[in-house]
One Martini backbone bead per residue (centre of mass of N, CA, C, O) as a GRO file, in nm:
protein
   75
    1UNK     BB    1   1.587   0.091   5.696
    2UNK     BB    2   1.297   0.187   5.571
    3UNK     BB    3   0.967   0.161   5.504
    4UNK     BB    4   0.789   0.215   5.238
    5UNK     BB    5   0.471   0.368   5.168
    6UNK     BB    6   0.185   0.268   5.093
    7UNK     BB    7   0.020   0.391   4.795
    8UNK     BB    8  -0.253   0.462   4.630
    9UNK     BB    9  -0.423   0.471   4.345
   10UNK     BB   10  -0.540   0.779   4.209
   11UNK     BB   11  -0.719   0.797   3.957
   12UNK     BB   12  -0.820   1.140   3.988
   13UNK     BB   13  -0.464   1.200   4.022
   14UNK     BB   14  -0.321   1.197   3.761
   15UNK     BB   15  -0.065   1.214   3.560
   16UNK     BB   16   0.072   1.166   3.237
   17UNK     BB   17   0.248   0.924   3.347
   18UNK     BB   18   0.054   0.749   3.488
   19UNK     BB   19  -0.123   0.699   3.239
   20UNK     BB   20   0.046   0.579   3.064
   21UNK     BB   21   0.131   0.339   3.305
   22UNK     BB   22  -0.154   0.205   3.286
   23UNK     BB   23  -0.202   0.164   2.990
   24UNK     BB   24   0.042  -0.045   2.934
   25UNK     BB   25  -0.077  -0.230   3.162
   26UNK     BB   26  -0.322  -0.309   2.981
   27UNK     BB   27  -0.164  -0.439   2.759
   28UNK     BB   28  -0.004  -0.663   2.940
   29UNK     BB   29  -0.212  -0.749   3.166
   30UNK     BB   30  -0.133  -0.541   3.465
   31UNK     BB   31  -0.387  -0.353   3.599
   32UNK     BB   32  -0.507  -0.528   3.833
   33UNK     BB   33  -0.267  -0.592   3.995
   34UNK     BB   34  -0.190  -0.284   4.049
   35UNK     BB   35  -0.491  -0.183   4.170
   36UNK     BB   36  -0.440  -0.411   4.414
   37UNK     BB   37  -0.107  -0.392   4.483
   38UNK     BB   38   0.060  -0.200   4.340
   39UNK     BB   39   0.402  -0.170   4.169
   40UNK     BB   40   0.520  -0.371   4.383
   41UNK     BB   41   0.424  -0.655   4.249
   42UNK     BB   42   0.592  -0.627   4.051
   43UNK     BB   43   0.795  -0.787   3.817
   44UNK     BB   44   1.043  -0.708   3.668
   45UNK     BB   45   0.967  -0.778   3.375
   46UNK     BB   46   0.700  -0.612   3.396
   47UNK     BB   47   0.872  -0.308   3.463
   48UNK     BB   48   1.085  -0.345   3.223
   49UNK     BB   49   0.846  -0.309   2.993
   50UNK     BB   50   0.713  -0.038   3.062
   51UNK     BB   51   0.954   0.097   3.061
   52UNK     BB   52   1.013   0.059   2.762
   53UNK     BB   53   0.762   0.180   2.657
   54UNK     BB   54   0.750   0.422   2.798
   55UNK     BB   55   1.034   0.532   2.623
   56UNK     BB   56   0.886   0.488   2.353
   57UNK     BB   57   0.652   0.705   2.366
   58UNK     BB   58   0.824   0.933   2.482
   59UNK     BB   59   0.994   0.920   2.167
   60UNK     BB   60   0.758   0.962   2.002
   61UNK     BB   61   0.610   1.200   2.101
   62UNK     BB   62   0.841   1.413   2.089
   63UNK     BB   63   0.869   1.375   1.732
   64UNK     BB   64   0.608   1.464   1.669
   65UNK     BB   65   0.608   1.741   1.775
   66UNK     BB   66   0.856   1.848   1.613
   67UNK     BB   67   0.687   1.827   1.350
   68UNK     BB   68   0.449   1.967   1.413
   69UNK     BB   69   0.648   2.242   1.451
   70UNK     BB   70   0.740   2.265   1.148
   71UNK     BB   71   0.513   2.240   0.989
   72UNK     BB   72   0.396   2.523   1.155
   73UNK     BB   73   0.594   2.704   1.009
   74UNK     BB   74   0.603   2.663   0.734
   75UNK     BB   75   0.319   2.814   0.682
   0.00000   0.00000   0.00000
């Protein structure tokens, strides 16, 4: 089994779900540990709360469309 390769952090060219999931790492405070040793650093917990929180934002956020497209259908 080959061992992945580490990849940095390219801030200019972030995807829409990577900016999500670096904006979440500063909200929980591992924004700094991230940039400095990429998402291999962390730890299950920290991880699987990103993880979670990501699932969140994006069932909230696909909602909000939901309810947006609606509302502008009706006018």
């Amino acid at each position: 089994m080959g061992k992945k390769k580490e990849k940095p952090i390219d801030l200019e060219n972030l995807t829409p779900e990577e900016e999500l999931k670096l904006e979440i790492a500063a909200e929980i405070g591992v924004y700094d540990k991230v940039l400095n040793g990429g998402w291999r650093v962390l730890s299950a917990k920290e991880s699987g709360r990103i993880g979670g929180l990501l699932s969140r934002r994006k069932r909230m956020l696909q909602n909000e469309d939901k309810t947006g497209e609606h509302a502008s259908v009706d006018d």
